[in-house]
C-alpha positions in Angstrom: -31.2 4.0 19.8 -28.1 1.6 18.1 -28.2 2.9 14.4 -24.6 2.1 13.5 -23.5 -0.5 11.3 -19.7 -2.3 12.2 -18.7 -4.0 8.9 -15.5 -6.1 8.7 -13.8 -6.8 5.4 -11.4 -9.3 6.4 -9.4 -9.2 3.1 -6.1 -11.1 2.3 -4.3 -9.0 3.8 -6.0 -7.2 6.7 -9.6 -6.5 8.4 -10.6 -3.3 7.8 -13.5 -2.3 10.5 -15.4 0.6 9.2 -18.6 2.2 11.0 -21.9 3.2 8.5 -24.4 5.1 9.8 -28.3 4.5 8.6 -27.7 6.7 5.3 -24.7 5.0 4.2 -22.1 7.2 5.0 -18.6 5.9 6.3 -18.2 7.8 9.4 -14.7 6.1 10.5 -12.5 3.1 9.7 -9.8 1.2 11.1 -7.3 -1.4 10.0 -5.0 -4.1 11.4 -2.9 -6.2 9.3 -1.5 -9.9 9.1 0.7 -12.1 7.2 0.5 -14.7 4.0 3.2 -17.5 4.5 4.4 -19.4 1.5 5.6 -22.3 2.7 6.4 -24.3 -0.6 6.1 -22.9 -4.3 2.3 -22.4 -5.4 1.6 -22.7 -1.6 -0.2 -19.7 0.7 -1.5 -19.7 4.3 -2.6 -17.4 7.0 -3.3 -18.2 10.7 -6.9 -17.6 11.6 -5.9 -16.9 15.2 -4.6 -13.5 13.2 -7.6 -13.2 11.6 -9.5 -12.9 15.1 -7.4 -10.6 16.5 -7.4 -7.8 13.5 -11.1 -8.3 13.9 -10.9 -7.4 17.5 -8.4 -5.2 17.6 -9.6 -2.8 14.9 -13.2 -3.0 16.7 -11.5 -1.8 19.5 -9.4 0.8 17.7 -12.5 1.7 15.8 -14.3 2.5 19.0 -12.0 4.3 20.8 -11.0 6.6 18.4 -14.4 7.6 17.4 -16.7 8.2 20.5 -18.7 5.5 19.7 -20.5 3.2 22.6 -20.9 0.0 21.8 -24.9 0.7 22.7 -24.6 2.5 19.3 -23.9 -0.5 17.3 -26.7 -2.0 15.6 -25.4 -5.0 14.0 -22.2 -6.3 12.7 -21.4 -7.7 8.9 -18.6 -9.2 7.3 -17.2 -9.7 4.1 -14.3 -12.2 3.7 -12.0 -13.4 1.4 -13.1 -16.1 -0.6 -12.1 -20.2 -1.5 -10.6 -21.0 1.2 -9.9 -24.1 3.7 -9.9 -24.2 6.9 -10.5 -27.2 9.0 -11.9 -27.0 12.8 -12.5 -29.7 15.7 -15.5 -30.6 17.3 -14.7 -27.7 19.4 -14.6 -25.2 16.9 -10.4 -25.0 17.2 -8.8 -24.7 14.4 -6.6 -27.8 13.3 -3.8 -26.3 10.8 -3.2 -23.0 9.4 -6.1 -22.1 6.9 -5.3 -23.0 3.0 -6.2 -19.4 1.1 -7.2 -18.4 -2.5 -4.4 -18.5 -3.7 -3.1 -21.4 -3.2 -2.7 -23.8 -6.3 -1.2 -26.7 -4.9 -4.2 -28.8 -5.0 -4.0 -29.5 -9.1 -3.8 -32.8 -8.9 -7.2 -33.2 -6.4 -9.0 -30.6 -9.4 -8.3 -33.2 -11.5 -10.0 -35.7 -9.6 -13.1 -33.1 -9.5 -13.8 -33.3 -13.0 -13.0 -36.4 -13.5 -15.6 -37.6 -11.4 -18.4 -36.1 -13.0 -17.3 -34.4 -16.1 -15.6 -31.3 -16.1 -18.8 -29.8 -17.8 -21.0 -31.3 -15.3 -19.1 -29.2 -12.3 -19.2 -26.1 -14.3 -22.8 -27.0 -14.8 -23.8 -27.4 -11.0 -21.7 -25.3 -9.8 -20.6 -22.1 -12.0 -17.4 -22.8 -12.4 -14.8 -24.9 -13.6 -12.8 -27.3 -11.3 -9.9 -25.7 -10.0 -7.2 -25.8 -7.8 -8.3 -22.5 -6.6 -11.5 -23.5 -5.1 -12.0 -25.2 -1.9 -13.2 -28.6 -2.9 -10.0 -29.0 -4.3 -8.0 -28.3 -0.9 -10.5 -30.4 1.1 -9.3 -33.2 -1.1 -5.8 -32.0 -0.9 -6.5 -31.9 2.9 -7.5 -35.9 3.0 -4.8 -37.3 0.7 -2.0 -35.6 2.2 -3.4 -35.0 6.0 -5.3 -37.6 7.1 -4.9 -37.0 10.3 -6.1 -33.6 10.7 -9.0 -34.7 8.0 -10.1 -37.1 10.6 -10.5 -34.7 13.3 -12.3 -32.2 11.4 -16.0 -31.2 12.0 -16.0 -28.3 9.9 -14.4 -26.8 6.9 -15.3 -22.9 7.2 -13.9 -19.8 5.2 -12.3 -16.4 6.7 -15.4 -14.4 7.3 -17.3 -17.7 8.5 -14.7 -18.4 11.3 -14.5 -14.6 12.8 -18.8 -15.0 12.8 -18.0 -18.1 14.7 -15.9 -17.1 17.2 -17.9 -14.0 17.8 -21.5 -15.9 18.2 -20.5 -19.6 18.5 -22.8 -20.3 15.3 -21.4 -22.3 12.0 -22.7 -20.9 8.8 -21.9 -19.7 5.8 -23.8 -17.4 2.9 -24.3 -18.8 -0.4 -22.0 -16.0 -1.8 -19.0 -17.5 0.1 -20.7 -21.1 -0.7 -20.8 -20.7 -4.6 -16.6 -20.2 -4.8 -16.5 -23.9 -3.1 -16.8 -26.1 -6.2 -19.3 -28.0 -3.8 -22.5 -25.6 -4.1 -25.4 -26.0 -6.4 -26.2 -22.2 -7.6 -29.4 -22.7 -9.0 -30.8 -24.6 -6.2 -29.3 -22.6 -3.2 -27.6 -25.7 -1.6 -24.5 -27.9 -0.9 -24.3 -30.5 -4.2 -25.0 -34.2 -2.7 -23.7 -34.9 -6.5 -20.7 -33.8 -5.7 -20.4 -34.4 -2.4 -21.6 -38.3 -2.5 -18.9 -38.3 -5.9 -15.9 -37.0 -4.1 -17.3 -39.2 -0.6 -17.5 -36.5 1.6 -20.2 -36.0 4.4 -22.0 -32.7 3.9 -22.2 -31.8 8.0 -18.3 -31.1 7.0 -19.7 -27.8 5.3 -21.8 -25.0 7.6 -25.3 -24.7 6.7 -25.4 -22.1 4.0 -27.9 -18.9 4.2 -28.6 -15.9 2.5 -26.1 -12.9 3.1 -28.9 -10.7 5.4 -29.4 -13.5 7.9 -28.9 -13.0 11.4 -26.9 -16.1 12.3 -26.2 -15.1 16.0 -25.4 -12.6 18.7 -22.1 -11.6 20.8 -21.0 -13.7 22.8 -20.2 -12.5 26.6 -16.4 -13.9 25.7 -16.3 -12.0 22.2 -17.9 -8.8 23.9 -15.0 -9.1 26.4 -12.3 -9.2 23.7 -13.6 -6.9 21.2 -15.2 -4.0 23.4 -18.9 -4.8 21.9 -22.1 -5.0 23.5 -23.0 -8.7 24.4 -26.1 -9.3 22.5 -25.4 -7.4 19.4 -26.9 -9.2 16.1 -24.4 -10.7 13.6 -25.3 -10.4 10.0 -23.1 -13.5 7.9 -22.5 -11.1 5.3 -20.7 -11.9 2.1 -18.0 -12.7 -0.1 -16.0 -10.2 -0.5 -16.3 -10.0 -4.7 -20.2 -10.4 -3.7 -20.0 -7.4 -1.6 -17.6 -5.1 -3.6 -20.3 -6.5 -6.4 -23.5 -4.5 -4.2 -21.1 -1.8 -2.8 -20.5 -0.8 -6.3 -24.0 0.0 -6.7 -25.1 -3.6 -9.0 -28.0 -4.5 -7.5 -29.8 -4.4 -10.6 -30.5 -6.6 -13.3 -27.6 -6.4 -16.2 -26.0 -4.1 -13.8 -22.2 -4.3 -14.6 -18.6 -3.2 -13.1 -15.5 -3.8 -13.4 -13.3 -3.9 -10.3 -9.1 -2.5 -10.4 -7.6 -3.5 -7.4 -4.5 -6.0 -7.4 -6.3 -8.3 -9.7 -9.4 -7.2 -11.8 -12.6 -8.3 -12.7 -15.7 -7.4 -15.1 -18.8 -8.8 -13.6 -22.4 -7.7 -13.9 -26.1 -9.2 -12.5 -28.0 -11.6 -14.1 -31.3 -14.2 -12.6 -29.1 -16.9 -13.9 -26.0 -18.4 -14.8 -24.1 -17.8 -17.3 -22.4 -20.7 -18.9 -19.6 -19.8 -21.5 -18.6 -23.4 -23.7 -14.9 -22.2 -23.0 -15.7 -22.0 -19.5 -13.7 -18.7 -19.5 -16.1 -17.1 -17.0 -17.6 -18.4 -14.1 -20.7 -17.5 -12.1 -20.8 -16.4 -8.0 -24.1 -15.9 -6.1 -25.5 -12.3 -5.4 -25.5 -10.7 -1.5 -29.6 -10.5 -3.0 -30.6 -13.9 -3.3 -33.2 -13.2 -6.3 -30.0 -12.9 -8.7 -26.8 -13.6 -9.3 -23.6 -12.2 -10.7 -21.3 -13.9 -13.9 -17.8 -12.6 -13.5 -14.4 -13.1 -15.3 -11.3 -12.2 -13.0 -8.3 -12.0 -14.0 -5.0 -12.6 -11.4 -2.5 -9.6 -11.9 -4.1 -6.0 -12.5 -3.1 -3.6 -10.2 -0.3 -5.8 -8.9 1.2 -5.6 -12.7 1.4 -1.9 -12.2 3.1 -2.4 -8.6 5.4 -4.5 -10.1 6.6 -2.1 -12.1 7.1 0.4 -10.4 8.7 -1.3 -7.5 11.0 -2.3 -10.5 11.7 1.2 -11.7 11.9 2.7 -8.3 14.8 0.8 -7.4 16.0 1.7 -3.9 14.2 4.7 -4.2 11.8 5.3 -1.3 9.5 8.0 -2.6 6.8 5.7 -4.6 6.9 6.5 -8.3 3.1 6.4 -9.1 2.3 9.3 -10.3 5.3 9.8 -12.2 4.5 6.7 -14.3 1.1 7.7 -14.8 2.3 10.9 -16.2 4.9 9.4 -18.5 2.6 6.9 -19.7 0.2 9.9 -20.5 2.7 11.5 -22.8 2.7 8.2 -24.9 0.5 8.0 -28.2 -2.1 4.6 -27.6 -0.4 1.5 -28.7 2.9 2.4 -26.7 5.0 2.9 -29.8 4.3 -0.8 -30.4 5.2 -2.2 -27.2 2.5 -5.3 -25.9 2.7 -5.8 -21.9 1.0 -9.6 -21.5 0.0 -9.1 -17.5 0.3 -12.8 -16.8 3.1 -12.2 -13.7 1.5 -15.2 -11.5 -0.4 -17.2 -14.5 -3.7 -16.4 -15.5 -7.3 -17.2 -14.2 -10.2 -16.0 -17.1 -9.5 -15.9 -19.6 -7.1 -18.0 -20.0 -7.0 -20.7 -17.0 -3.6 -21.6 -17.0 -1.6 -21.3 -13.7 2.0 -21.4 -16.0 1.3 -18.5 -18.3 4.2 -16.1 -17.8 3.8 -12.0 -18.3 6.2 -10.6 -20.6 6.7 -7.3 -23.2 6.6 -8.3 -26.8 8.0 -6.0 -28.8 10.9 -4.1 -27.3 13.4 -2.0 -29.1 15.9 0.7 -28.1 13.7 3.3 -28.6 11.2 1.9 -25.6 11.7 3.7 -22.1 9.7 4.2 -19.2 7.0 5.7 -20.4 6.4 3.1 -23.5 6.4 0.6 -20.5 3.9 2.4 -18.2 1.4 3.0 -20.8 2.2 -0.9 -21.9 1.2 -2.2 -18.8 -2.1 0.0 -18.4 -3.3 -1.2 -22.1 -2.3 -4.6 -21.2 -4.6 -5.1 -18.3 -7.1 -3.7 -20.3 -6.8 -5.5 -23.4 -6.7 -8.8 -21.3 -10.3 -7.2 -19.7 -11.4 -7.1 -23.1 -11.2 -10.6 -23.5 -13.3 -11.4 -20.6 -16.0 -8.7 -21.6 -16.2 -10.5 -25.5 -16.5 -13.5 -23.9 -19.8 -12.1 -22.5 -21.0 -10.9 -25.5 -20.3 -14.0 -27.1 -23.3 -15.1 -25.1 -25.3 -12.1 -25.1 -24.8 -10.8 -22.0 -26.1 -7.3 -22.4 -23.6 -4.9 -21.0 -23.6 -1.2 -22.1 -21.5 0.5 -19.5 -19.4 -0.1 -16.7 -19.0 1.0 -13.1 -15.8 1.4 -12.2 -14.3 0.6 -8.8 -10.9 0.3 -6.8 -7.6 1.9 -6.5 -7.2 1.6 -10.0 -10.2 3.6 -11.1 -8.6 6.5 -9.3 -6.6 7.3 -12.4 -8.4 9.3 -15.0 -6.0 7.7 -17.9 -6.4 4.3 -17.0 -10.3 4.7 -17.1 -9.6 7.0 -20.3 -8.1 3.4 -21.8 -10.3 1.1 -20.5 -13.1 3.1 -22.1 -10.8 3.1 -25.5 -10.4 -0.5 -25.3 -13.2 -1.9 -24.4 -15.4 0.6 -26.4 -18.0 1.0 -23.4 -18.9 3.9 -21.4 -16.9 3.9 -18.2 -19.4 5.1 -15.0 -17.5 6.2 -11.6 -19.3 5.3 -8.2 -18.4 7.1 -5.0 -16.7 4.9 -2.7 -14.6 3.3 -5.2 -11.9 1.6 -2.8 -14.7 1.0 -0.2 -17.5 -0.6 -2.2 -16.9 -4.1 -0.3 -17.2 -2.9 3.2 -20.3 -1.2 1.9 -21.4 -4.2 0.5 -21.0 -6.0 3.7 -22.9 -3.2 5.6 -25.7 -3.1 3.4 -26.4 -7.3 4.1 -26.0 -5.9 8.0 -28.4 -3.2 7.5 -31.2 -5.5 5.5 -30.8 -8.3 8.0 -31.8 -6.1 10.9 -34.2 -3.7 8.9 -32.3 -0.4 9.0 -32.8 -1.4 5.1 -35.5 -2.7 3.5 -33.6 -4.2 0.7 -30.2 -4.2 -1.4 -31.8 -1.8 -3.8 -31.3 1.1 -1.1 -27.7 1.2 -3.1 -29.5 3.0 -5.7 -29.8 6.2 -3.0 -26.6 5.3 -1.3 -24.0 5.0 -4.3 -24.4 8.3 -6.2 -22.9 7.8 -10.2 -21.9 9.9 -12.6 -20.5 9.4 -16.4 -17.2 9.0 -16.2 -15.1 8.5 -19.7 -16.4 7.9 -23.2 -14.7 5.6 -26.1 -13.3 8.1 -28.4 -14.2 6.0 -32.1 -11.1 6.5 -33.6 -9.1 5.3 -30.7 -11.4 2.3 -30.2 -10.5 1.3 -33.7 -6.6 1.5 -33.2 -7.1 -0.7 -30.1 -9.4 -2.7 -32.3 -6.3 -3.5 -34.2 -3.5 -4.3 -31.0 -6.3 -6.5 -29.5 -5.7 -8.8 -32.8 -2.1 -8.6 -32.0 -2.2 -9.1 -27.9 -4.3 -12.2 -28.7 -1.7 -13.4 -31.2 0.9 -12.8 -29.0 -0.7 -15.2 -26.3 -1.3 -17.9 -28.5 2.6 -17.8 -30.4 4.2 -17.8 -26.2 1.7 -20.7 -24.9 3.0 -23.0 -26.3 6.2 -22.2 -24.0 5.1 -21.6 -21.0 5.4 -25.1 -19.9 8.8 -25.3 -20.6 9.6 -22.0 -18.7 7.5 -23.8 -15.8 9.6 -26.8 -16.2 13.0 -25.0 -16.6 11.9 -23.3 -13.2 11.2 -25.8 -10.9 14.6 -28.4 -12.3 16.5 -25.3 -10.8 14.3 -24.2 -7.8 
C-alpha cells in the first residue's frame, strides 16, 4: 500500500525533493538547483520553466536512487517560496519571468497601497504593512509598467502554486502563501474585495485560496510522464515555506515559538489571532493549521551576514573558513572588545523597515582582528533578534523559550549568545535544517489521512533543552543592546545619502 510522502520545498534557490515515510522520518532527499537574475538594481527574477524542471528532475533523481516505485507514493506536498508574481495566460503559460521576494522595485506601487486605504487599514486587513516586498505591490508594478502582459494575464500564482499547477492542471493557492500577498484578509480566510475593488483589480486574477491539507488535484498523465510518478497520485497545496518551516519546527501549539537561522532570521511563534504592533514592526502570516496563526518578525541578513564574512576573510582561499571563525569568535569575551556589527548588508525588514539601511562595525580600533569581528557579527544578529522579540513583549505576546532551527542553530556558541541576549531559554528540535520539507509533508500527510492532524509534530519533532541565559551575561548584553540601538538611530539618518551617493555613481 502507497505510505510515502514526496514533499518539495522549492526554495529561492533550488527544490529539494525529500521522501517521509508514515512516522516522519526523512528516508532520502534530492536536490536540483536554479538561478536568481538581477536584471536592474533592487530587481530579482527566476524562470518558472526552472522551477518545473528541478521539481521533476529531483522526483526522478529521488526515485531512482532510492528503490522507490512510484506505487509507493502516497501524496505529494509542497512548500514554496513566498511573495511572489508571476503572471500566466489563459492557458496556464507563463507570460514573463516570475517577480520573487526579493525584489523591491515596486516602492512606488506600495505607496499607492496605503495610500488607498490607510497604511494602518492594510496592516489591519491584512497583517502586514504595505510593501514593496509583497505581491500586491508587483501586480501593480506589473500594470503600470507592462500593460501588455497585464492584459493577457488570467492568473497571478506563486512558486509552489505553479509547480501544483503544472502537475494537476488545478489553480489554487493556500492561505499561508495568500496572507504574504498584501491582498488577503487573515481573519476572514479570503481575498480582500477592500483591497482588491481599491487598487481595481478583478479577484479571478488570484487562485482560489484553501487550507494547506487540501487535495487540490491529481497527476496528470503529462506530469506522470515527465516526473516518473504514478498518474493519479493526490497533490496536497501545501504551504509557505516560513508556514511550513513554522510546523516542521514543531509550533503547532498555541504560544509555541522559534526562531529560524538560515540566510535571514526570524522569531515567530502561534497565536488564534493577529498580532498588531502600533510600529507595525512585526507582521502576521497564516498557520499550515487553519485554527491559528503565526506573528513573525524577519529580519533580511542573518546567516548571509556570517557568509559575508567569511567569504571576505577567506580571500582566494578555497577551504571555507567556518569553523575557524567560530572558534576565534569563541575565544572572545561577550561584547567583542567593544566592537558593534549592525547586520543591515541588504537593508532591513523588521524591525526596522527600511530598504536603505546599510550594515556596518561601529567601533573599530587597532586592537580588533578576526576574532573581535566573528563574535561581532554573531551578537549582532542577535541583538537585532532582540528587537523583534521586545517588540512582542511590548504586546504581551507570551514567549518563554525558543526552538531553534536552521544552519545556524548548528553552532553551540551562536545559540550560547542568542540565549545570552535574548535572556530566553534556547530549545533544539531534530531536523533543524529540514523543518520546512517536514512542514510541507505533514499538510501532505493530513490531507490524505496518513495524519490526523498537525499536532502529530508533537511525536514526530523530538526536543530537548538546549542553552540557558547565564544572568550575568544577560545583563552585559543588557547594556550593548542600549548601545546597538543607539548606534542605529545616530547612522539613519545617513543612510539616504549613502543610497543617494550610490546610485549618482551606479
Amino acid at each position: 500500500m502507497s505510505s510515502l510522502i514526496l514533499a518539495h520545498d522549492l526554495g529561492t534557490t533550488g527544490n529539494k525533493a525529500s521522501l517521509f515515510d508514515p512516522s516522519g522520518a526523512l528516508l532520502a532527499s534530492a536536490t536540483c538547483s536554479y538561478e536568481t537574475a538581477y536584471p536592474r538594481a533592487s530587481w530579482a527574477e527566476q524562470d518558472p520553466a526552472d522551477w518545473c524542471d528541478a521539481v521533476a528532475n529531483s522526483t526522478r533523481l529521488l526515485l531512482s536512487q532510492n528503490a522507490v516505485t512510484p506505487d509507493d507514493v502516497a501524496v505529494i506536498s509542497f512548500s514554496g517560496q513566498m511573495m511572489g508574481c508571476l503572471p500566466v495566460d489563459a492557458a496556464g503559460n507563463p507570460l514573463r519571468s516570475a517577480i520573487i521576494w526579493a525584489d523591491q522595485r515596486a516602492g512606488a506601487q506600495a505607496e499607492r497601497l496605503a495610500q488607498a486605504l490607510t497604511a494602518e487599514r492594510v496592516y489591519r486587513i491584512t497583517g502586514h504593512r504595505a510593501s514593496a516586498s509583497y505581491t500586491a505591490s508587483k501586480i501593480l508594478w506589473l500594470r503600470q509598467h507592462q500593460p501588455d502582459i497585464f492584459r493577457q494575464t488570467r492568473r497571478f500564482l506563486q512558486a509552489k502554486d505553479y509547480a501544483v499547477f503544472r502537475l494537476t492542471g488545478a489553480y489554487a493557492t493556500d492561505y499561508s502563501d495568500a496572507s504574504g500577498t498584501n491582498l488577503f484578509d487573515l481573519q476572514e480566510r479570503r481575498w480582500s474585495d477592500e483591497i482588491l475593488q481599491a487598487l481595481e483589480l478583478s479577484p479571478d486574477l488570484l487562485p482560489p485560496a484553501v487550507p494547506s491539507s487540501t487535495v487540490v488535484g491529481h497527476v496528470t498523465p503529462t506530469a506522470a510522464r515527465e516526473t516518473g510518478l504514478r498518474m493519479g497520485t493526490p497533490v496536497v497545496i501545501g504551504g509557505g515555506d516560513g508556514a511550513c518551516a513554522t510546523a516542521g519546527a514543531g509550533v503547532v501549539g498555541l504560544h509555541d515559538a522559534y526562531c529560524y537561522i538560515g540566510s535571514s532570521s526570524w522569531i515567530a511563534f502561534v497565536s488564534p489571532d493577529p498580532l498588531y504592533d502600533p510600529l507595525q514592526r512585526t507582521f502576521t502570516f497564516a498557520h499550515l493549521d487553519p485554527a491559528y496563526l503565526f506573528p513573525t518578525g524577519t529580519m533580511q541578513c542573518a546567516g548571509g551576514s556570517f557568509d559575508w564574512l567569511e567569504r571576505l576573510l577567506r580571500g582566494d582561499a578555497d577551504e571555507r573558513q567556518y569553523a575557524r571563525l567560530d572558534a576565534l569568535a569563541s575565544q572572545v569575551e561577550p561584547g567583542a572588545g567593544g566592537l558593534l556589527f549592525l547586520p543591515y548588508l541588504i537593508g532591513e525588514r523588521s524591525p526596522h523597515w527600511n530598504p536603505k539601511a546599510r550594515g556596518s562595525f561601529v567601533g573599530l580600533t587597532m586592537a580588533h582582528g578576526r576574532a573581535e569581528m566573528a563574535r561581532a557579527v554573531l551578537e549582532g544578529v542577535a541583538l537585532n533578534l532582540r528587537i523583534i522579540l521586545d517588540a512582542f513583549r511590548q504586546q504581551g505576546a507570551p514567549i518563554r523559550d525558543l526552538r531553534v532551527i536552521g544552519g545556524g542553530a548548528r553552532s553551540a556558541l551562536w545559540r550560547q549568545i542568542l540565549a545570552d541576549v535574548l535572556d530566553l531559554p534556547l530549545l533544539r528540535a531534530q531536523l533543524t535544517v529540514e523543518a520546512t520539507s517536514l512542514g510541507a509533508a505533514v499538510a501532505g500527510g493530513v490531507g490524505v489521512g496518513l495524519f490526523e492532524g498537525y499536532d502529530v509534530v508533537n511525536h514526530l519533532v523530538k526536543v530537548e533543552p538546549a542553552e540557558a541565559p547565564r544572568p550575568d551575561v544577560s545583563r552585559r548584553y543588557g547594556d550593548l543592546y542600549g548601545l546597538f540601538n543607539d548606534a542605529y538611530g545616530a547612522l539613519a539618518p545617513l543612510y539616504d545619502r549613502i543610497a543617494d551617493f550610490s546610485e549618482e555613481r551606479a
